[in-house]
TORSESE-425611 format. One line per field, with one value per residue (C-alpha): residue in one letter; x negated, y, z negated; chain; residue number from 1. Coordinates in nm, 2 decimals, padded with zeros to 4 digits, always signed. Layout:
N
residu <- (A,...)
u <- (X,...)
v <- (Y,...)
w <- (Z,...)
chaine <- (A,...)
num <- (NUM,...)
END
This chain:
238
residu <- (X,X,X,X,X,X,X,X,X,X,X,X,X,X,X,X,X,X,X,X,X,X,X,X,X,X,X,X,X,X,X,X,X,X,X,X,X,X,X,X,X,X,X,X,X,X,X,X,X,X,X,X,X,X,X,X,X,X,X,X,X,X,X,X,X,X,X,X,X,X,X,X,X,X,X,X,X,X,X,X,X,X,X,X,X,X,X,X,X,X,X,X,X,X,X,X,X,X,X,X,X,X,X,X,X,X,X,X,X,X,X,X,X,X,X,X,X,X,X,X,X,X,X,X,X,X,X,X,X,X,X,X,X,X,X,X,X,X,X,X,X,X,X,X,X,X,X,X,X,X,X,X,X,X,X,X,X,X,X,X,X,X,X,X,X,X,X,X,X,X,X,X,X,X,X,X,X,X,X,X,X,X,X,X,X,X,X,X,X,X,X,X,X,X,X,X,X,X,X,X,X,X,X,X,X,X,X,X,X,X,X,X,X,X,X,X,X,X,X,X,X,X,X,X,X,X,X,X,X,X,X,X,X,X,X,X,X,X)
u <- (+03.40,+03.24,+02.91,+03.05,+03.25,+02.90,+02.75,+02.98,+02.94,+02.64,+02.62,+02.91,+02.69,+02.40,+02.13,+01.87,+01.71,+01.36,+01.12,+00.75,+00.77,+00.50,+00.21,-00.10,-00.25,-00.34,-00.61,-00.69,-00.60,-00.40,-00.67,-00.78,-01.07,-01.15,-01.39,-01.65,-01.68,-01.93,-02.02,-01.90,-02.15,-02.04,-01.87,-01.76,-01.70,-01.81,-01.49,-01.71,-01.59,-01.94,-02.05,-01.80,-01.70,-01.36,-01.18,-00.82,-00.56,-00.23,+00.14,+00.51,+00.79,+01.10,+01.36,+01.67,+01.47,+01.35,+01.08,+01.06,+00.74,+00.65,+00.28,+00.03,-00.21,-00.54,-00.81,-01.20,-01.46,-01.81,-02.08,-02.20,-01.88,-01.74,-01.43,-01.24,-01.44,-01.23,-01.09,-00.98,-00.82,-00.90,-00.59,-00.38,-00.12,-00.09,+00.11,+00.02,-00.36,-00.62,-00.82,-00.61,-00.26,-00.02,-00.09,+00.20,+00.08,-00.23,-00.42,-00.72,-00.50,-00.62,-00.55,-00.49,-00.57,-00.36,-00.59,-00.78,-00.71,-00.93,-01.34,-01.55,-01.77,-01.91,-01.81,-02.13,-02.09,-01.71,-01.79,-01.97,-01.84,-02.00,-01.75,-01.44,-01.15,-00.92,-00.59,-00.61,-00.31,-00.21,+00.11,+00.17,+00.38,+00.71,+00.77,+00.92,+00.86,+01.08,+01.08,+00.73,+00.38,+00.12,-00.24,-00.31,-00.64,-00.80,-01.15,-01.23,-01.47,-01.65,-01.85,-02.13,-02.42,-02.27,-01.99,-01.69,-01.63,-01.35,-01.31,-01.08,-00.76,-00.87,-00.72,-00.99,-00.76,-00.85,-00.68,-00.78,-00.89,-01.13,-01.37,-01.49,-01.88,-01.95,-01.85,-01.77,-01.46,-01.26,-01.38,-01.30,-01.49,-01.66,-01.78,-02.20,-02.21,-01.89,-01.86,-01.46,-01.29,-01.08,-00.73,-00.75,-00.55,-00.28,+00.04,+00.27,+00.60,+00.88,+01.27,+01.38,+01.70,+01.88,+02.02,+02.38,+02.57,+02.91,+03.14,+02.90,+02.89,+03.27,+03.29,+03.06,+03.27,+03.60,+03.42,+03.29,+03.64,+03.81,+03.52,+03.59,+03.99,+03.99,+03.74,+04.01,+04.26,+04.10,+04.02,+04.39,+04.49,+04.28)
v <- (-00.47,-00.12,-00.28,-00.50,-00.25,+00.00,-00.32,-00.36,+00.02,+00.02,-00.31,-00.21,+00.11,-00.08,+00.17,-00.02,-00.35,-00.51,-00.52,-00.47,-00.12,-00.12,-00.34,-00.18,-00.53,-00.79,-00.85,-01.19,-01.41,-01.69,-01.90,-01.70,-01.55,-01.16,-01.20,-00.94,-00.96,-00.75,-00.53,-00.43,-00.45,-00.30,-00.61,-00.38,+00.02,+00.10,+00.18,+00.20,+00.38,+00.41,+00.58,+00.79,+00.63,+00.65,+00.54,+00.62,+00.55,+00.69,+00.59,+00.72,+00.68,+00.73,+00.95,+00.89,+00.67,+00.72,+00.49,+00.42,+00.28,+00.07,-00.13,-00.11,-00.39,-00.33,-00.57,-00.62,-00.84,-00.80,-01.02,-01.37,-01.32,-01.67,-01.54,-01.23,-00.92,-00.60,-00.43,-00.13,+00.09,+00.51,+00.61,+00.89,+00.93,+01.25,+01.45,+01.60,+01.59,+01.36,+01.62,+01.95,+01.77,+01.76,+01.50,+01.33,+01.05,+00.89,+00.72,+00.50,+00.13,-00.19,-00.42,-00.82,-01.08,-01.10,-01.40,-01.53,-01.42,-01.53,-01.44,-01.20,-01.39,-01.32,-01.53,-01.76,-01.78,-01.88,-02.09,-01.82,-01.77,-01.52,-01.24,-01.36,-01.14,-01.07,-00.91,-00.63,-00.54,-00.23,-00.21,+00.15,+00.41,+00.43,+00.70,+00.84,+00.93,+01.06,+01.09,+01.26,+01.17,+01.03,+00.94,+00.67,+00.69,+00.47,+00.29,-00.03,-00.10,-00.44,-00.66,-00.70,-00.52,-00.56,-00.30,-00.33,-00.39,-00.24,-00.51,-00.34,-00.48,-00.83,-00.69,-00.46,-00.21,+00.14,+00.39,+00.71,+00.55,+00.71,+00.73,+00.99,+00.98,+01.14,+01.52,+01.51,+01.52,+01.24,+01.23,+00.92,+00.59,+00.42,+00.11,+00.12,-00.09,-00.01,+00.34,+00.27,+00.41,+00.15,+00.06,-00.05,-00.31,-00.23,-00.28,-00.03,-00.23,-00.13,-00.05,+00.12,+00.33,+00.50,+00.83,+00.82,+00.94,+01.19,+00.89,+00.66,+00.95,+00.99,+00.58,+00.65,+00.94,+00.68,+00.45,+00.68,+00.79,+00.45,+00.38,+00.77,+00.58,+00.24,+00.37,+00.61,+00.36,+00.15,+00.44,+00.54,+00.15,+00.10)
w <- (-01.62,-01.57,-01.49,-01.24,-01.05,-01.02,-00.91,-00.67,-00.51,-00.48,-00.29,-00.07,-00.03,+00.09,-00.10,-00.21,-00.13,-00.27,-00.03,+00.08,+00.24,+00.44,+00.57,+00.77,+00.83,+00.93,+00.67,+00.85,+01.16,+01.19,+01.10,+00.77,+00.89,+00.99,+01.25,+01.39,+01.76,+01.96,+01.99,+01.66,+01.38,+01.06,+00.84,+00.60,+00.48,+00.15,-00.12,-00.39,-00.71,-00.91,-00.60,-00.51,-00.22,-00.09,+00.20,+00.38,+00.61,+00.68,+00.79,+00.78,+00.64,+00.83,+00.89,+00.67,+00.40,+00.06,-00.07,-00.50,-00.49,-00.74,-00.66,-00.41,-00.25,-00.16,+00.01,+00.00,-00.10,-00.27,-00.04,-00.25,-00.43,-00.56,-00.70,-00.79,-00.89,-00.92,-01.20,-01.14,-00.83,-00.78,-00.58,-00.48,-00.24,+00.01,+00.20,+00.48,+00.60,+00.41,+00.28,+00.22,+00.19,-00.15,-00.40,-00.45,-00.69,-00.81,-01.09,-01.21,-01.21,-01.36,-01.07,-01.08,-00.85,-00.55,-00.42,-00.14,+00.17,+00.38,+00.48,+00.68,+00.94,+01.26,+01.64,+01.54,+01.19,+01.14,+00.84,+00.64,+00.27,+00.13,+00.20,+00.05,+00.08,-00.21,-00.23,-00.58,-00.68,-00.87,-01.08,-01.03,-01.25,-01.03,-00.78,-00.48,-00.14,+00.13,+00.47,+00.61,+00.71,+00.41,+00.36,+00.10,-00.05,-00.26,-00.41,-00.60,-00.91,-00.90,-01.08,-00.80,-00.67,-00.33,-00.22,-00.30,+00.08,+00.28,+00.59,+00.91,+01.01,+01.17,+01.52,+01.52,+01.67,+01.72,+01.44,+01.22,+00.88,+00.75,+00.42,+00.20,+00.06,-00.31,-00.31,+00.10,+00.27,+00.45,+00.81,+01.08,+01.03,+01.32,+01.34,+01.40,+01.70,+01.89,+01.80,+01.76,+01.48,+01.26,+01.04,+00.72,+00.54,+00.26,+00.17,+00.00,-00.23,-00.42,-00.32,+00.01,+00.02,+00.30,+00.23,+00.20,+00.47,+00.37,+00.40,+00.12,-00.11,-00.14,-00.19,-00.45,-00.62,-00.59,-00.79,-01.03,-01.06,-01.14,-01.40,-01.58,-01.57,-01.71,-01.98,-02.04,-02.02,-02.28,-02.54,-02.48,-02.58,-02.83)
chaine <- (A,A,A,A,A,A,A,A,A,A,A,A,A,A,A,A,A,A,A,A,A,A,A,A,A,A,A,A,A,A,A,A,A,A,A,A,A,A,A,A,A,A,A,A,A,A,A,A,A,A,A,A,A,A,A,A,A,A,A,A,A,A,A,A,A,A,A,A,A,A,A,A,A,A,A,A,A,A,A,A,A,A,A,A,A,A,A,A,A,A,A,A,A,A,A,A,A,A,A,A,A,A,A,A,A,A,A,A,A,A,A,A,A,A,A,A,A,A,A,A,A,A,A,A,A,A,A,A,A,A,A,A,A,A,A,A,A,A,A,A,A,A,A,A,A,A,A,A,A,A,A,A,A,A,A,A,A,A,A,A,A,A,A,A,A,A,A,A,A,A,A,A,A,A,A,A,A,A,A,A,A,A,A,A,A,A,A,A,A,A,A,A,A,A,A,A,A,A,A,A,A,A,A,A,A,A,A,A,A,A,A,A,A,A,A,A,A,A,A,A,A,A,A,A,A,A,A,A,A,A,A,A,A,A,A,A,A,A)
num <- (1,2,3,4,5,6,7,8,9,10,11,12,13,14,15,16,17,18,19,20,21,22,23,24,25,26,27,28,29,30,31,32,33,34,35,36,37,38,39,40,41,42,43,44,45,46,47,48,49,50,51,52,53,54,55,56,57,58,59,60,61,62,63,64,65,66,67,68,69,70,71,72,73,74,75,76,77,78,79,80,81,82,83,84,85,86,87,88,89,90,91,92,93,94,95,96,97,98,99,100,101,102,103,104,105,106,107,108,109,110,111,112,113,114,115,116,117,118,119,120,121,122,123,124,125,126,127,128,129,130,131,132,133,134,135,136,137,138,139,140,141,142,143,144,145,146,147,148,149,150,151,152,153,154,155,156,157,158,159,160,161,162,163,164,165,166,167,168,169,170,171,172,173,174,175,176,177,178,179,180,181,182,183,184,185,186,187,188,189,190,191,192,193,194,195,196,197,198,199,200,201,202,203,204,205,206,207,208,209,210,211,212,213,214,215,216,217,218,219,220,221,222,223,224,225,226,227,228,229,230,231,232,233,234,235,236,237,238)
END
């Protein structure tokens, strides 16, 4: 009965609800591919953890919300791969700017195999496979993050010579990723040919909850309340 009736507030409340928080994609187009169109050149940024190779990207999360986050999805490919080659994900989440910013979580994460999403080609070379791109997924210890401005930053390990490849969103729109070399700070990537900087793919998931407003929190304290009394009820009955 008591588990019921907390069920029950908290639905009524509306606090929490499963979802994928956020998505800084596409990774592909409609037609799974990521194509590079000129004058672009660069196919891919190097994320590469042997070599000390990060990249980064940032977003927000809004006012009034609090984010549990509980796995995080990250996307690249190694060149002549025929199948899924990463292992393991360098992260770490900041606050504030991507170099100087507060770390507000991170880790070394085995990651598993999202799947194919699609490839890397070129406008004359649509039906190129040799950059397959793979969603990694990383089941991350669960935390939380509220309201504010974030940089995720991460790095892959790979089986392959080749990369691992960070591909751009496949809208090639304009942004402020950017990508850190061994022992350098994060500065803005551009791509070689266009000399446009980039957004990277990734997806942050877990459980989204509003902040209660005065009026939740005192439906919360009622229900409390009639819990503390039928389990008194019952002690003073039995």
């Amino acid at each position: 009965m008591k588990r019921l009736l907390v069920l029950s507030i908290a639905a009524a409340c509306g606090l929490a609800n499963a979802a994928e928080l956020y998505n800084n994609g596409p990774v592909v187009n409609g037609t799974g591919l990521s194509v590079l169109t000129s004058p672009a050149t660069t196919f891919g940024f190097g994320m590469n953890t042997a070599a000390g190779i990060s990249v980064a990207d940032d977003f927000n999360v809004a006012a009034g919300q609090v984010w549990n986050v509980q796995s995080l999805d990250f996307f690249g490919y190694q060149t002549g791969s025929t199948g899924f080659t990463f292992s393991n994900a360098t992260w770490s989440l900041v606050s504030g700017d991507v170099n100087t910013g507060t770390v507000v979580a991170s880790g070394t994460t085995a990651v598993t195999n999202g799947g194919l999403q699609g490839y890397r080609v070129t406008e004359t070379t649509l039906t190129n496979t040799q950059r397959g791109i793979y969603k990694a997924s990383a089941d991350v210890a669960d935390f939380s993050l509220s309201e504010g401005h974030y940089w995720l930053r991460w790095s892959l390990t790979g089986s392959l010579a080749s990369g691992p490849w960070q591909p751009p969103t496949s809208d090639a729109r304009v942004g402020n990723a950017a990508q850190a070399l061994s022992g350098a700070s994060f500065s803005t990537i551009t791509d070689a040919g266009s000399t446009l900087s980039v957004e990277l793919p990734f997806a942050i998931n877990g459980i989204t909850a509003a902040v209660p407003e005065p009026s939740t929190y005192m439906l919360m304290l009622a229900g409390g309340l009639a819990v503390g009394a039928i389990a008194r009820r019952r002690r003073q009955q039995g």
